[in-house]
C-alpha positions in Angstrom: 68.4 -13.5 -4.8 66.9 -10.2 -3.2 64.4 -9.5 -7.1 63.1 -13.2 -6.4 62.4 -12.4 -2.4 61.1 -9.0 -3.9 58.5 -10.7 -6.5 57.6 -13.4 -4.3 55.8 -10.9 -1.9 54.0 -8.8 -4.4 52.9 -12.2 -5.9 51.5 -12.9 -2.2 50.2 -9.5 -2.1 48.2 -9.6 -6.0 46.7 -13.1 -4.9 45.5 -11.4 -1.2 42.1 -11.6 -0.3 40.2 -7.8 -1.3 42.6 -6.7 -4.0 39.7 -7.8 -7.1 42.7 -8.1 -9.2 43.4 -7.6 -12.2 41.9 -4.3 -12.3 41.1 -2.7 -8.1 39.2 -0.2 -8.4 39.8 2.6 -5.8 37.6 5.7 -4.6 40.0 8.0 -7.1 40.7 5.3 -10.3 42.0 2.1 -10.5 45.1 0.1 -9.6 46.2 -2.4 -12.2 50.0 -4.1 -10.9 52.9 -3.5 -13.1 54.6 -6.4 -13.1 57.9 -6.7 -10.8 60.4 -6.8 -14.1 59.2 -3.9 -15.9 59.6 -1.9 -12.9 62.8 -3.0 -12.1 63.8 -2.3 -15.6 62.5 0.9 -15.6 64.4 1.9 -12.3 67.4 0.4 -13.5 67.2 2.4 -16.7 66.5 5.5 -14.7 69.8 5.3 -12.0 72.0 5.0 -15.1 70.7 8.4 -16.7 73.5 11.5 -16.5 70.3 13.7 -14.6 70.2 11.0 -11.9 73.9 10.2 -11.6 74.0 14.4 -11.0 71.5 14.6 -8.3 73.1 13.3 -5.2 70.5 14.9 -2.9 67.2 13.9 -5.0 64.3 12.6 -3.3 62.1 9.9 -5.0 58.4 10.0 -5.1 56.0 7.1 -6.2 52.4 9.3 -7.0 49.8 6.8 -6.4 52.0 3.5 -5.0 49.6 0.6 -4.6 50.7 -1.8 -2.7 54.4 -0.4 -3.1 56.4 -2.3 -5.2 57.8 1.0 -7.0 58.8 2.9 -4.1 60.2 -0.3 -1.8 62.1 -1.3 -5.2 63.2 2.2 -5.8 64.8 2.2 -1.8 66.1 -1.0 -2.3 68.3 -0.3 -5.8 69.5 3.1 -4.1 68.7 2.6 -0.3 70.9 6.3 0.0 67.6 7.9 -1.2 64.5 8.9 0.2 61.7 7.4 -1.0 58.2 8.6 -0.6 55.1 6.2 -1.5 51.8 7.9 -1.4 48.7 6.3 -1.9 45.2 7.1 -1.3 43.1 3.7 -1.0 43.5 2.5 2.4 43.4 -1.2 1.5 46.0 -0.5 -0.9 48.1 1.4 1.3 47.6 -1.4 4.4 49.1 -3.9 1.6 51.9 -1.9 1.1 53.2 -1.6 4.8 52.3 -6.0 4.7 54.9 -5.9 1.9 57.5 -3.9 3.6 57.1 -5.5 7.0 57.3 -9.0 5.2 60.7 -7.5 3.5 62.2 -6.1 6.6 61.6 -9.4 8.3 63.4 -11.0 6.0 66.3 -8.1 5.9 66.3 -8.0 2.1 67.7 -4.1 2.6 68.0 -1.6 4.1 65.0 0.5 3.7 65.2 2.8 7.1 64.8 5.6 4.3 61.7 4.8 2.9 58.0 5.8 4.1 54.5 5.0 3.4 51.7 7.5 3.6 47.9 7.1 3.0 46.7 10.2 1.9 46.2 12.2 -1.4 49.7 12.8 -3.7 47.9 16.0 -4.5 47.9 17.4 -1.0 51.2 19.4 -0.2 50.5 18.2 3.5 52.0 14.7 3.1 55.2 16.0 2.2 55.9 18.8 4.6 57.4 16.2 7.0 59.9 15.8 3.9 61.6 19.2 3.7 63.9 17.7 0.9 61.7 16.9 -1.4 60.0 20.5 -1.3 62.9 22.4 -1.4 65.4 20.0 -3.6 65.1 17.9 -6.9 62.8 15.2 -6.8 62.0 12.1 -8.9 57.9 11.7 -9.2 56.9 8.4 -10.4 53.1 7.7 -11.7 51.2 5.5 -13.7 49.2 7.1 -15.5 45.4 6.9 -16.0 44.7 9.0 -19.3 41.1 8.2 -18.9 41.0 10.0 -15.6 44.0 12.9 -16.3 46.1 12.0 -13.3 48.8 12.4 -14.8 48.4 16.0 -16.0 46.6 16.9 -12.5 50.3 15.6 -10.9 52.0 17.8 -13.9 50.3 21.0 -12.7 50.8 20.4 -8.8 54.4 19.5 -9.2 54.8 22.9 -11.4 53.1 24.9 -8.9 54.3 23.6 -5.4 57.9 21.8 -6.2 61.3 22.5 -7.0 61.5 23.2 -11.0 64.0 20.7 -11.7 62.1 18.2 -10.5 61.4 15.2 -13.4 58.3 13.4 -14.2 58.7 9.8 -14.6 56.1 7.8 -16.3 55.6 3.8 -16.9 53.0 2.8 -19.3 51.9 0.9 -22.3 52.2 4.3 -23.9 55.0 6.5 -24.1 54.5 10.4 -23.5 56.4 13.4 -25.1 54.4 16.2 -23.7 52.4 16.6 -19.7 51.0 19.8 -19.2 54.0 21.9 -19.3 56.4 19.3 -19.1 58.5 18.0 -22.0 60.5 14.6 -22.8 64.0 14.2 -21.8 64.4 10.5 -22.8 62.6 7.5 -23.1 63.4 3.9 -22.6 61.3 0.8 -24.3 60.4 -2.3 -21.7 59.3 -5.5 -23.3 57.6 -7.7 -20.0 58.1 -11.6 -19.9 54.6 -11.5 -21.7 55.8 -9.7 -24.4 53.9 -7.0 -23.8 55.4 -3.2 -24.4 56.1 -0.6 -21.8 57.5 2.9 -21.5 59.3 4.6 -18.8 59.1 8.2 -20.2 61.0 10.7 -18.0 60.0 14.8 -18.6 61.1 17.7 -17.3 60.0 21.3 -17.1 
């Protein structure tokens, strides 16, 4: 079962030597995994919403990826997409292209459009190789450190230098009705295998 293949390599890649789980800090914040089901859950919840079934050309961006379980998950559940993963700590972002290559090998899916970048996801740079996600709709996903204000740093860039219909996806122990200027659309309630609570809270402008 391709979930299983999926879960056993970011299992490999939590347990990998440098990643001082469960908390990594970074040079920008911390990475703390979501685990595999939420995310699945989350993504599954997200392809069945009307604003998703209407956006045939929208591009999918994970702010802030880790070792890229969102983004390779979110081009394996709708390979048709482009997915963009962007993530700023190099050790994370070498893990992530481990965990596609390991994928690929194994032909899981197809994920010829899906890409990995190591840089900032608040640098308009790393997507002007992407013209469709600067001039079309695009999904941004982020977890969000409230201590920090990622999240509302993401809001403000993605009101200033993207498309206004663009859509603001959060997952979190929290849910969110207001980020800077954008407001909730709808929400969906995760429960993980550990009982634990989760949000995907999607917004728009």
């Amino acid at each position: 079962m391709p979930l299983r293949q999926l879960k056993a390599v970011f299992d490999r890649s939590e347990s990998s030597a440098g990643l001082n789980l469960p908390i990594y800090r970074t040079g920008v914040g911390i990475w703390v995994p979501t685990p595999v089901e939420v995310i699945y859950k989350a993504l599954r919840w997200l392809l069945d919403t009307e604003w998703y079934k209407r956006t045939a050309s929208l591009a999918v961006i994970d702010a802030g990826s880790g070792d890229g379980r969102v983004a390779i998950l979110f081009s394996w559940l709708a390979a048709s997409r482009t997915v963009l993963g962007v993530e700023y700590d190099p050790t994370l972002a070498g893990r992530a292209v481990s965990c596609l290559d390991a994928l690929r090998k194994k032909k899981v899916a197809d994920f010829s459009r899906l890409n990995l970048v190591q840089g900032n996801y608040l640098d308009i740079d790393n997507y002007r190789p992407f013209p469709e996600i600067l001039l079309g709709q695009s999904l941004v996903m982020n977890y969000p450190e409230t201590r920090l204000g990622n999240h509302e740093r993401l809001a403000e860039f993605m009101h200033s230098k993207m498309f206004h219909e663009s859509r603001l996806c959060l997952v979190s122990h929290v849910s969110f009705s207001t980020v800077g200027q954008f407001r909730l659309d709808s929400c969906c309630e995760i429960k993980a295998k550990d009982d634990s609570l989760w949000w995907a809270s999607l917004l728009k402008l």
